[in-house]
N, C-alpha and C positions, 0 to 999 in steps of 0.2 A: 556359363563361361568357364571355361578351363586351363585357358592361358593367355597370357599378351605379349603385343611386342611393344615396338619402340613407336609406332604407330597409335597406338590407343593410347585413350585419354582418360586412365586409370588414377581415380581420387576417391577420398574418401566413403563417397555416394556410392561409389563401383563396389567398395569393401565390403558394404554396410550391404546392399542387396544381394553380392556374393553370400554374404553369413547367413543374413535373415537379420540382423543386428539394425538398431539408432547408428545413424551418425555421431552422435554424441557418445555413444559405446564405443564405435572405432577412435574417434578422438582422444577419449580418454584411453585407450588403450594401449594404443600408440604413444603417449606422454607417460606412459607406467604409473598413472593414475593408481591410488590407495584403494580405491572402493571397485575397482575390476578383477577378477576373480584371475589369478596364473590360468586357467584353463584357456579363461578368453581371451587373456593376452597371447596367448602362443598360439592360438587359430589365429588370433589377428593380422601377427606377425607372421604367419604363414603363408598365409594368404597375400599378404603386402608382397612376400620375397616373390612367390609362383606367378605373381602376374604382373610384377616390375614396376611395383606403385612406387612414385618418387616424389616426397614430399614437394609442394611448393616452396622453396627457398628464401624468397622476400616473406611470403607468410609467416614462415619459422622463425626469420630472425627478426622480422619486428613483433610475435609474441614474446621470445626468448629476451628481448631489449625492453628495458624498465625506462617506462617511460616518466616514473614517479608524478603520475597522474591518478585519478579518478574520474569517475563522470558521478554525480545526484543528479537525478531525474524525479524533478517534483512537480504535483499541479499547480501550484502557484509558492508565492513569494510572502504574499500579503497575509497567509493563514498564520496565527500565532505559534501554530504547531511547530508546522514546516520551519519556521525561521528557528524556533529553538533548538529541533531536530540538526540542521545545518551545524547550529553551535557547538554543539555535542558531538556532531561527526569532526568537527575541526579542533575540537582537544585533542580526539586521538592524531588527527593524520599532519596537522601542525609541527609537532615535535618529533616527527619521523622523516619531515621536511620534503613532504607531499601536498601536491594543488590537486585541488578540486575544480573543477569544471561542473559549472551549476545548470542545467537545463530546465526550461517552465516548459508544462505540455498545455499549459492551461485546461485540464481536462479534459484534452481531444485526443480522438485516438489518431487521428491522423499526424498530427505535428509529433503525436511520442513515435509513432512507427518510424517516421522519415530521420527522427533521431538518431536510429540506433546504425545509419549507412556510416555515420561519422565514429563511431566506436570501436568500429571489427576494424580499422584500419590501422592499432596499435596504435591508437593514438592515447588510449588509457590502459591502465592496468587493471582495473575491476571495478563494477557498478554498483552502488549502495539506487534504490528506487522506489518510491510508493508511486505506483501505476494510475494514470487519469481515472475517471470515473467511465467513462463513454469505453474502454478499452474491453472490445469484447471477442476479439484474436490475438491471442499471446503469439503466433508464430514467431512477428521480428525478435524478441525476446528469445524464443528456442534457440534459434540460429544465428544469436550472439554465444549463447551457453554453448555450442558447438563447436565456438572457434577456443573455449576455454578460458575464454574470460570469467572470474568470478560474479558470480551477480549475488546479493543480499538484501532481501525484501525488507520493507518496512512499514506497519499500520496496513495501507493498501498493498495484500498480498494478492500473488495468483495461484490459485488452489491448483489449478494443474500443473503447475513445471514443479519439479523437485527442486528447490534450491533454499539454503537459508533463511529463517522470518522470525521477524521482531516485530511482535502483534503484543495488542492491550485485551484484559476482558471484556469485548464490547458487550457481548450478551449481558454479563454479568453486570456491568453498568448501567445500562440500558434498564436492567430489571430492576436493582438498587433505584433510580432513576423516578422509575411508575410508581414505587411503593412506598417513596418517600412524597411523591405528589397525593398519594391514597390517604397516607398517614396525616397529610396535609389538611384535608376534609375533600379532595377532590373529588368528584364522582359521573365526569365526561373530560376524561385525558385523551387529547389529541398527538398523534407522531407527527411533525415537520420533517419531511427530510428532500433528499435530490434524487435524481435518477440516474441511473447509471448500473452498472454489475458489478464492484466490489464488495468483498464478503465482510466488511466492516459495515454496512449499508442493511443487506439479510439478517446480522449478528446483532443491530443493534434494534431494528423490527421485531426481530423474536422473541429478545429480550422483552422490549415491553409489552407484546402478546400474552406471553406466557403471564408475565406479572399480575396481567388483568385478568386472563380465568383464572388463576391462584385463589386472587381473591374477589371472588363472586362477580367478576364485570365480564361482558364479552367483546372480547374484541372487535370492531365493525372496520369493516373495508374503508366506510365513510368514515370514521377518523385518521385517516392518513393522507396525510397533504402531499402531492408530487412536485416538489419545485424545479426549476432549471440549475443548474450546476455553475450558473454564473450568476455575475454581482449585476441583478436587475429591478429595475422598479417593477416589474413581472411578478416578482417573488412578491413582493409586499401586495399586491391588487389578489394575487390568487389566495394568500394568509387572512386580508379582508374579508374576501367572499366566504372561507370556511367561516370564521368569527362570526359572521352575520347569519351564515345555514346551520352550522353543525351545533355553533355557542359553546365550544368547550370551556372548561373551568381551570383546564391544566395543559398545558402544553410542554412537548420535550421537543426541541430542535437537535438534529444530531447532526450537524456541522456550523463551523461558526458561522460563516456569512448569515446564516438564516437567525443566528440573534440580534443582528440587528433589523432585519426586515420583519422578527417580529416586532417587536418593542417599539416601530416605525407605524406597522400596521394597527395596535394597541391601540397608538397616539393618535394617529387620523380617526378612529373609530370612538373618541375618548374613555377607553376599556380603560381603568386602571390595576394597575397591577403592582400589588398580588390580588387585590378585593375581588375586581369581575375576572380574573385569571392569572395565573401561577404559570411561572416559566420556569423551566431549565433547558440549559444548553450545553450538549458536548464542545468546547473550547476551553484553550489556553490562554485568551488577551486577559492582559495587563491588566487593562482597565474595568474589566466585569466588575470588581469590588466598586467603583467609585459610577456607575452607570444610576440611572434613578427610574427603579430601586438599584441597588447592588444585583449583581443576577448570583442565581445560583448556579453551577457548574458542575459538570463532569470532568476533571484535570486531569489529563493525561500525561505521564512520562516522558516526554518527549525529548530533551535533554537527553534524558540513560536510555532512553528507542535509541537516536543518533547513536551517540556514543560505544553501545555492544554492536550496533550495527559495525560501525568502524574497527572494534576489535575482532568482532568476526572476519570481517573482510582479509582485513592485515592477516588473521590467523592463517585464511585457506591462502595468502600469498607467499608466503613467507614458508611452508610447508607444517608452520606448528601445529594446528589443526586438521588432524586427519581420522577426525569422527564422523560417522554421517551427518549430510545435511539435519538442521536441527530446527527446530520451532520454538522460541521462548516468548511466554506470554509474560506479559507484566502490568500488574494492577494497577486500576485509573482511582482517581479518590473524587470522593462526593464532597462539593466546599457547599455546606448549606449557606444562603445569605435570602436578603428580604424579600426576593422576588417571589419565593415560594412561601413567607412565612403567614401563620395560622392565622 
């Protein structure tokens, strides 16, 4: 293509194939965007002038209009996480006297995709998000980042878009985790976990992998429970049937729902615990201390997750932050209690 007229339907797609370029490169180029190089912006803009590209007009001006919204997009409500995560985002954005607009995916990639038709229409200003479990095409997510909306990952990130993330050490938990069940007397630790693609999921797998050849155990395929990703009496008949085949001594659940479906399946089975097996569970509830036994835990950050989430956000709005997208991890803490003790 070497020229246009008034005829053509010359947009950013045009630009971006014209160059060889992302749309997200023309995007940002055209907004004189910090992190695109004077070289590219001036082919960009060159190229806009030679072939008479004319921004969309309502597009621009409701980016350019503060809408003094956000959008959270999280899998549920009911996780202790999530709800403290919320809290933490709503210090920062409270007294900047910004609303939040809360979305549940429930873990499905379908209801988060069909979410994001509601976002690009400037009806927010930037997304804070931990991604369902089941989400295994980020494109909707691309081609919000397109239109230049901020997006800031949180816990559940996505390894392939570049953008902002505020993750915990899961590996490192996870392995803390196994070797505190080893140091336990444990000697057939089982992983509980969900299915899905999040790299919190992989991260905290490896984690206890690794822990186990460290120290002389091998890991087996058959110590890994697959549960469903929802709040089912499923979970508890499948946690059963492992108890009854596999008979581990130690179990690590790495999400909350699945602490109570163990400690459900325990009681049907009358396993006590810690005697015939040792738990711990990745979760923030309340009430793990007062559960019987007490459980031991994985606590995650979730509070100051939120919270730098939200300062991030604000920073790349506001233009204060104009460093590369960033990654900061933040340590989870190991609360020993009776459920694991000797």
């Amino acid at each position: 293509m070497t020229g246009g007229n008034k005829s053509d339907k010359v947009n950013m797609k045009t630009l971006a194939k014209e160059l060889n370029l992302s749309t997200a490169t023309i995007s940002k180029a055209l907004r004189d965007s910090y992190d695109i190089s004077p070289e590219t912006k001036l082919k960009v803009m060159e190229a806009a002038r030679r072939l008479n590209y004319v921004p969309n007009a309502y597009a621009s001006s409701l980016r350019k209009q503060s809408s003094n919204t956000i959008a959270i997009i999280i899998p549920e409500i009911a996780d202790s996480f999530f709800s403290q995560a919320i809290n933490g985002i709503e210090s920062v954005i409270a007294p900047k006297k910004y609303h939040a607009l809360i979305y549940l995916t429930h873990d499905s990639y379908e209801r988060e995709a069909s979410m994001f038709n509601d976002l690009a229409s400037g009806r927010v200003d930037g997304l804070i998000m931990s991604i369902a479990s089941s989400t295994h095409d980020t494109g909707h997510i691309k081609t919000l980042q397109e239109t230049g909306i901020p997006i800031v990952f949180f816990d559940r990130v996505c390894e392939d878009i570049t953008a902002d993330k505020i993750v915990t050490d899961d590996y490192a938990s996870a392995y803390n985790a196994t070797v505190h069940l080893l140091q336990a007397g444990c000697k057939n630790i089982s992983l509980v976990t969900i299915s899905g693609y999040p790299s919190i999921l992989s991260a905290r797998e490896q984690g206890y992998r690794q822990a186990l050849n460290d120290n002389g155990f091998k890991a087996q395929d058959t110590g890994i429970v697959t549960c469903s990703n929802k709040y089912t009496d499923e979970n508890v008949g499948m946690i059963k049937a492992h108890l009854t085949t596999v008979k581990p001594d130690g179990i690590i659940a790495t999400v909350e729902q699945l602490a109570t479906a163990t400690y459900l399946a325990c009681d049907e089975l009358k396993l006590q615990i810690p005697c015939d097996v040792k738990v711990v569970c990745f979760t923030n509830q309340i009430t793990a201390a007062i559960l019987n036994p007490p459980l031991t835990t994985v606590l995650q950050p979730a509070y100051e997750m939120g919270k730098q989430a939200a300062e991030i956000l604000f920073g790349r709005l506001s233009g204060r932050l104009n460093e590369p997208d960033q990654e900061l991890v933040m340590p989870s803490q190991l609360i020993a209690r009776a459920s694991t003790a000797s």
